[in-house]
VOGU-3710 file (C-alpha; in Angstrom, 3 decimals, decimal comma):
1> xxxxxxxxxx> -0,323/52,506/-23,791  1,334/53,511/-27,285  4,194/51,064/-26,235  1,962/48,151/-25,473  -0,290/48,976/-28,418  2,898/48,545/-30,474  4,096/45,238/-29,156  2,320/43,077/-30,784  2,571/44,808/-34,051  6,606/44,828/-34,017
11> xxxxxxxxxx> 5,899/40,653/-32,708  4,053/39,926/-35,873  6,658/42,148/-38,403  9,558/40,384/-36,876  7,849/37,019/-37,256  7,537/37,878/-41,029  10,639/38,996/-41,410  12,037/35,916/-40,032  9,425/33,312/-41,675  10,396/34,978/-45,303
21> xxxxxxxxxx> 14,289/34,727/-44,636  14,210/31,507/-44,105  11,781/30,164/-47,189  14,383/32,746/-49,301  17,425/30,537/-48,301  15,409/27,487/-48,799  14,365/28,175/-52,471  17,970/29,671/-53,201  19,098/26,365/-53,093  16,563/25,119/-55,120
31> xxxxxxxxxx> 17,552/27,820/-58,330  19,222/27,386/-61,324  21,776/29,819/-60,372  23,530/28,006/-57,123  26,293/26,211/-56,920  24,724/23,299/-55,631  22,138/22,894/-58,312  25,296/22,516/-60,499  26,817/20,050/-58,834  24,043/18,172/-58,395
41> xxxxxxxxxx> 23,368/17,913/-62,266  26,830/17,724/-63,366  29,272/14,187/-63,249  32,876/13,541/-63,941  34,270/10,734/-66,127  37,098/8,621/-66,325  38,388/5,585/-68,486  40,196/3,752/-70,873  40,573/4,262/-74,638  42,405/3,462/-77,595
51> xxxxxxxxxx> 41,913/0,644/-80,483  42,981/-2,190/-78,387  45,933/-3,335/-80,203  47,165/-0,453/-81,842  46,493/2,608/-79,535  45,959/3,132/-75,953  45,296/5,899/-73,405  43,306/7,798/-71,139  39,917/10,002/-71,617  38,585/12,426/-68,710
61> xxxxxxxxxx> 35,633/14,694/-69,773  32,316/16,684/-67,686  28,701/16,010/-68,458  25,579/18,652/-67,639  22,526/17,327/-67,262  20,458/20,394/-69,325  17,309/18,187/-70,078  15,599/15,273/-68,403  11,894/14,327/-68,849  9,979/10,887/-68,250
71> xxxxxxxxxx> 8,357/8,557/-71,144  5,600/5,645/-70,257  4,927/3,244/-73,213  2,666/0,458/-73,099  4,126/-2,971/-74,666  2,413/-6,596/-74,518  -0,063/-4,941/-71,837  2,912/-3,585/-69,522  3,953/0,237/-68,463  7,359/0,726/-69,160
81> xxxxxxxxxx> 8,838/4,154/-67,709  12,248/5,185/-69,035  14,078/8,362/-68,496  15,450/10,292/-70,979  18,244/12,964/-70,693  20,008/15,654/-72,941  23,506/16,602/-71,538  26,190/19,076/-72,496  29,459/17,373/-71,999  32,997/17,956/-73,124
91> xxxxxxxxxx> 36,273/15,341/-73,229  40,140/15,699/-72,981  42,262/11,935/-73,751  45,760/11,292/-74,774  46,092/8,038/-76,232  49,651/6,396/-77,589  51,225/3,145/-79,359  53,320/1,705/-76,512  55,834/-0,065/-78,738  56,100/2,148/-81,790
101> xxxxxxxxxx> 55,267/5,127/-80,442  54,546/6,387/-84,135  50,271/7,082/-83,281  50,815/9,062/-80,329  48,056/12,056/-79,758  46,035/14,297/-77,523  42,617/14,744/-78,525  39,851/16,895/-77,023  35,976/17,289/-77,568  32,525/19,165/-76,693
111> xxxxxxxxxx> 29,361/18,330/-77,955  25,761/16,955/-76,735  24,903/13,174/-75,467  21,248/11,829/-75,464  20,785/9,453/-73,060  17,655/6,611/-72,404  17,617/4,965/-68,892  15,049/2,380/-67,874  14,043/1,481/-64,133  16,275/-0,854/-64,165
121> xxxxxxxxxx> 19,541/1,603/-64,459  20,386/0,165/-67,848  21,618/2,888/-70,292  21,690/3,693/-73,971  23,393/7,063/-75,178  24,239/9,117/-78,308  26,754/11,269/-78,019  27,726/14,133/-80,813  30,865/15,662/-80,917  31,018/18,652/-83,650
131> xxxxxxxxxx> 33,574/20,502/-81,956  36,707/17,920/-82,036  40,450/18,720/-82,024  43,263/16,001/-82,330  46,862/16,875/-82,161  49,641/14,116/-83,196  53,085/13,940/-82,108  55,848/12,376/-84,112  58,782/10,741/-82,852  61,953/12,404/-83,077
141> xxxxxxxxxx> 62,023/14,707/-86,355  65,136/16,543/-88,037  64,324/19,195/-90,951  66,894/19,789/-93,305  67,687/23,917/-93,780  70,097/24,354/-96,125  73,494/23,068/-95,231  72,342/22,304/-91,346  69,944/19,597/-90,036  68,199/21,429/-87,498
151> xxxxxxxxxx> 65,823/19,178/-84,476  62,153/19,716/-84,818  59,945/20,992/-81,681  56,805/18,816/-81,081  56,616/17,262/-84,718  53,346/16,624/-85,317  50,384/18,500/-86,638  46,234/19,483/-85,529  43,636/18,476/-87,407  39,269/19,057/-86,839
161> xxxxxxxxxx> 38,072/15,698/-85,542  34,651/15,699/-84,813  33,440/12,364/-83,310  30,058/10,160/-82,886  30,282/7,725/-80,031  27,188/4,950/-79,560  27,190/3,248/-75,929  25,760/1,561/-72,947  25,928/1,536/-69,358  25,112/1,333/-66,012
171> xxxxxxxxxx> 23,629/4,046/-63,240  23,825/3,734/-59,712  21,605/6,496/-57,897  22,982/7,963/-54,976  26,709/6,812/-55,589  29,704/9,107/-55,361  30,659/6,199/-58,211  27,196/7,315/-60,142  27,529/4,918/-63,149  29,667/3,105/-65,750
181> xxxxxxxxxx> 29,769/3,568/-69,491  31,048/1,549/-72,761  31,156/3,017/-75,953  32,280/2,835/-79,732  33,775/5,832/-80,975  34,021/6,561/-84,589  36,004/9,431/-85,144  37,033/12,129/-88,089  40,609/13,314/-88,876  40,261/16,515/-91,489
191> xxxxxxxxxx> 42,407/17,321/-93,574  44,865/14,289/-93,494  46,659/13,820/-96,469  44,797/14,571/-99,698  41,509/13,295/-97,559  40,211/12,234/-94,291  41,215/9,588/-91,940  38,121/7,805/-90,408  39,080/6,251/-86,954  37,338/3,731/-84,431
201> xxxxxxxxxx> 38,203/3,479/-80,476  36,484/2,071/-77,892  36,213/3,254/-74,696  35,496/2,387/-70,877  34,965/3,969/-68,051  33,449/5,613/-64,690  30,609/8,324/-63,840  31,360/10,306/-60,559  29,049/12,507/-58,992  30,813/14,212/-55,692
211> xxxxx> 27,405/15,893/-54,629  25,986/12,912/-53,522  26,797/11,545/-49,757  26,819/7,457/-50,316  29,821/6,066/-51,150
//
């Protein structure tokens, strides 16, 4: 009787048991913490850069997606929803002067991008770049020490180059290929010379996010 009694008792734990391990593994992949929530809100980038005729190269960089909220506005009697987004994202680019060689660099970047997309997919982005770092290489450099003439390693110097870029661009939702970007890039040199050296670069490229399944 005891054995019976306890039957359905042990039934109905089990059930429980079972019913809350499997809504736990469904919300885990719902939480901030796992691995695919990150990869869902995170995108890789690739393009072109450089100043068109004087200075050329490549830029790769990482965006987060931290913040991301919806706006309605009402204009001429018509509901227009955009989406707007706050990302963390960081860049790494060498760029060079194919002929001279004499502007050759490697450059890299973190900062935060604000970003507006309409339904549409149309995009319009800020991006902020306090934390900058540009390294120049020199062609080949001799120093003189005394009575020898000694071959310098890596010529060149660093400088702090923080950097405001102001683009557009394109999202498609679903695509491994998630979107494509253009932007201007004005950038600071510090300390160069006596002063600064303000630069300009434009830049295009490619959004990839690998977390989602259509090609």
């Amino acid at each position: 009787m005891k054995r019976k009694s306890l039957l359905p008792l042990l039934f109905l734990l089990q059930s429980t048991v079972f019913s809350y391990g499997q809504n736990q593994s469904k919300d885990e992949t719902d939480t901030p913490l796992s691995s695919a929530y990150f990869w869902d809100r995170t995108e890789f980038k690739v393009g072109l850069v450089g100043t068109v005729f004087w200075s050329n190269g490549l830029s790769v960089g990482a965006e987060y997606l931290w913040k991301e909220n919806e706006k309605t506005k009402t204009r001429r009697g018509e509901e227009r929803t955009n989406i707007h987004q706050f990302l963390f994202n960081g860049n790494l680019g060498f760029v060079t002067n194919f002929s001279s060689k004499t502007d050759t660099g490697a450059y890299t970047n973190f900062g935060l991008t604000w970003r507006r997309t309409n339904k549409k997919g149309r995009q319009f982005s800020i991006e902020l770049n306090p934390l900058g770092y540009y390294r120049s290489f020199l062609p080949e450099t001799y120093k003189v020490n005394g009575e020898s003439v000694d071959k310098v390693f890596l010529p060149g110097r660093g400088y702090y180059a923080p950097s405001l870029s102001v683009g557009i661009g394109r999202q498609r939702k679903g695509k491994v290929r998630s979107g494509s970007y253009f932007n201007i890039n004005y950038t600071m040199r510090t300390p160069y010379n006596s002063g600064a050296l303000p630069t300009f670069s434009l830049q295009y490229g490619f959004r990839f996010n690998f977390n989602n399944k259509k090609p």
